[in-house]
Steps between C-alpha positions, in 0.01 A plus 500: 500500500573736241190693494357679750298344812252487638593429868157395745682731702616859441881579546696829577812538357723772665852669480685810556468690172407449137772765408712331220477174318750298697554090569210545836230700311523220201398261787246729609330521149516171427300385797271787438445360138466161624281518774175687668705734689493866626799678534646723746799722472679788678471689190482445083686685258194505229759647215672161572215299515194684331223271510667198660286400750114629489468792748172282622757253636734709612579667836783789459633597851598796359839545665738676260677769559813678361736448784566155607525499817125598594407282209577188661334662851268520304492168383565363816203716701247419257546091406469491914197687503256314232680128714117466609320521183764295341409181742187496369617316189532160506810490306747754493851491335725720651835636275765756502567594851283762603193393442589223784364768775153405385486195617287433802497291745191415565504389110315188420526366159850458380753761459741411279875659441686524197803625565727676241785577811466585837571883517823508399531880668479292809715214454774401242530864318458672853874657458428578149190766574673637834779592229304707264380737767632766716618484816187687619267279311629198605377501870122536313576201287577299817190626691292392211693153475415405905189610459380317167772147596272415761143544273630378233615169668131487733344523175699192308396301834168539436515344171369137479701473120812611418615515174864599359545564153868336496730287692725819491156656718460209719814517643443864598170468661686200683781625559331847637224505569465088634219457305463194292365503129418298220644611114246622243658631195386776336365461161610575175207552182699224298275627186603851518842474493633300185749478238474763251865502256844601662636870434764584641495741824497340879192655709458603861182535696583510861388817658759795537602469840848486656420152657390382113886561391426634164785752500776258447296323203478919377821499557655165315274578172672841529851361458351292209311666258481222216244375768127616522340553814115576565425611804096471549421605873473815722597591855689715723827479325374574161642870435834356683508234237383733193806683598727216525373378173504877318797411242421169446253430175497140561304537824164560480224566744128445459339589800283214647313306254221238535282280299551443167762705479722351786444161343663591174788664620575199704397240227762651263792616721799287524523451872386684790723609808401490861729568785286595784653483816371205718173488266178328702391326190561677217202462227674657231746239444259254508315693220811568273545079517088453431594710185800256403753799618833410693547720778846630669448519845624477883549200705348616809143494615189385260662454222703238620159286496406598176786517284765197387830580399566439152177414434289780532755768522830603706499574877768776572642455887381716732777802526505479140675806318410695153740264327335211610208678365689530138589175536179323509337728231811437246469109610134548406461461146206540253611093460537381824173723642257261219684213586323548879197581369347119573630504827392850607143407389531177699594684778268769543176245473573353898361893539188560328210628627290190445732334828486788657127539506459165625735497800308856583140346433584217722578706767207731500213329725066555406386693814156709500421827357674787613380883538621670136734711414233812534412504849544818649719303815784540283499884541569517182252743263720722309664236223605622175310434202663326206619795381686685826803516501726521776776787481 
C-alpha cells in the first residue's frame, strides 16, 4: 500500500490542528496520501502546509486565534458542534485530542482512535501547566480541566478501535483513562531519509519547548565549541535559545526545515540528539536511524522502544545533567557513529510506513457511502481558499 487508495468507502481523517509539522500530522498525511480520505481539522497553518491537502478535501474549522486560551474553546465548541455531520461517514479516524468531541453517539460505521497521548494537561503533566500560570489563572485552567475530563473520556468510550501509537501510550490510556488499546506505530518514509556522507556537526529537530529539553543540549555544545550543533526547528523557546546561543559560532539554527532539505541535513550529520521529556513516540529518532544516524537520547518514554543501547545510539538516564550531555557527544565519534550505521538502518525498518499502512488498512471496515464533505450540515461555508492565510 504505498500508493494511494482507493477505499469502496470514503474516510475522514480528523485532528486538532495542522499548525506545525510534528510526529501526529506526519501520521495524518500519510493516511491522507494513502487512502480516499477527507480531512478535518480545527485549523491549518497554510504557510506550513501550502498545498498539502486539496482544499476540495478539506474541511478547516477555522478555530485560530492569537490567545490560547479561546483557541482551544474554540476548538473544543466547534469539533462538538459538526459531531452530527461527522457520523455520517462510515469511517472516521479520530487523532489529537480535540477533535474527540466530534464523535457521536449515535455513530454507525466505525470510529476509530489513534491516540498520540491522552491530554497530558489533564493527566501526567497536570502539575506542570498549573505551574506556568498565575495564581488567578489557575482556577480557569481547572474549570476547563472538569469540564473537558469528563468529554474527553465519554468520547474515547464511544470508540469501537483504539489505537496507541506506543507501549509508552498504552500504558497511559490504561493507566488513566481505563481504556484498553492495541499498538500501531507510526511510520517512518524509509526512502526519504537515507545515508548521504558524514560531516561533522550533531543535529536537533525536536520542537522548542521547555518539555523538549533543548536548553541543556544549547547549553553542553556551549561549553564545547570544537563541536557543531544544528539546530533545525522552531517554537516557543526560540528567541530564549537564540539568546542562550548568541556567543557561540558553533551553534547554529535553521528554522524548521522540510523535504529535501531536512533529509540532507540529517543524511550527512554525525548524530542527532533527542532528549524530550517522557516522549510518546518520538519519530525523529526513528528517522535519524532510517538515515544510518546514531542518536543520543533519554531512557524514558518512546524511545525506550525504539532505540538499543550501543547499537543504535546512547540512552542518557533520565535526570541526566549537561555533562552527561558532553559526555555522550565526545563518546560519539565520526568512527564509532559509521560503525552503527548497519544497525541504525536495521532498526528503523520495524517502522516504515508500508507496516504501518497495513495494520491501519486492516482496521478500517467498507461501509456505504456517506454525505461529502460539502454539505451545508456541517455549517461550514466560509473555508479559505488555497491561498488564505491565517494570521
Amino acid at each position: 500500500m504505498t500508493s494511494k487508495t482507493r477505499s469502496a468507502a470514503p474516510l475522514l481523517l480528523l485532528y486538532d490542528s495542522l499548525g506545525i509539522r510534528g510526529g501526529a500530522e506526519h501520521v495524518l498525511m500519510t493516511l491522507y496520501g494513502a487512502f480516499d480520505a477527507d480531512v478535518c481539522v480545527g485549523f491549518v497553518s497554510q504557510h506550513v502546509f501550502g498545498d498539502a491537502i486539496d482544499p476540495g478535501r478539506l474541511i478547516d474549522l477555522r478555530a485560530h486565534s492569537r490567545f490560547p486560551p479561546l483557541e482551544l474553546i474554540h476548538l473544543l465548541a466547534r469539533f462538538q458542534r459538526i459531531a452530527g455531520s461527522v457520523a455520517r461517514y462510515p469511517n472516521r479516524i479520530y487523532s489529537g485530542s480535540y477533535s474527540v468531541l466530534a464523535s457521536s453517539p449515535d455513530h454507525s460505521g466505525r470510529s476509530i482512535y489513534y491516540c498520540h497521548t491522552p491530554p497530558r494537561f489533564l493527566y501526567d503533566l497536570e502539575h506542570y501547566y498549573l505551574s506556568r500560570l498565575s495564581p488567578l489563572q489557575r482556577p480557569l485552567l481547572r474549570a476547563l480541566q472538569a469540564w473537558f475530563k469528563s468529554r474527553y473520556e465519554a468520547s474515547i468510550s464511544r470508540m469501537d478501535v483504539v489505537l496507541a501509537n506506543s507501549r509508552n501510550v498504552q500504558h497511559r490510556l490504561k493507566h488513566y483513562v481505563d481504556v484498553e488499546s492495541t499498538v500501531v506505530y507510526p511510520p517512518v518514509d524509509l526512502s526519504r531519509f537515507r545515508w548521504s556522507g558524514q560531516d561533522d556537526y550533531f543535529v536537533s529537530t525536536a520542537r522548542l519547548e521547555p518539555l523538549k529539553r533543548v536548553a541543556p543540549i544549547i547549553e553542553a555544545f556551549r561549553q564545547m565549541p570544537d563541536q557543531t550543533l544544528v539546530v533545525a526547528s522552531g517554537g516557543g523557546q526560540l528567541k530564549a535559545l537564540r539568546r542562550l546561543a548568541a556567543n557561540a559560532s558553533n551553534i547554529h539554527f535553521t528554522g524548521w526545515l522540510a523535504g529535501d532539505e531536512l533529509s540532507r541535513l540529517i543524511g550527512s550529520c554525525r548524530a542527532s540528539i533527542y532528549l524530550a521529556q517522557d516522549e510518546d513516540f518520538g519519530i525523529s529518532p526513528v528517522e535519524s536511524m532510517a538515515a544510518g544516524k546514531p542518536v543520543i537520547g533519554v531512557a524514558e518514554g518512546g524511545l525506550l522502544e525504539t532505540l538499543v543501547p550501543d547499537e543504535t545510539g546512547h540512552l542518557l538516564p533520565p535526570s541526566f545533567t549537561v555533562e552527561d550531555i558532553r559526555g555522550a557527544v565526545r563518546s560519539m565519534t565520526a568512527a564509532k557513529a559509521k560503525a552503527l550505521r548497519a544497525s541504525c538502518e536495521t532498526r528503523a525498518a520495524l517502522f516504515s510506513r508500508e507496516a504501518f499502512l497495513s495494520a491501519m488498512g486492516s482496521t478500517i471496515s467498507p461501509a456505504s457511502p456517506p454525505q461529502t464533505k460539502n454539505s451545508p450540515e456541517f455549517g461550514i461555508t466560509d473555508r479559505p481558499s488555497k491561498d488564505q492565510k491565517h494570521p
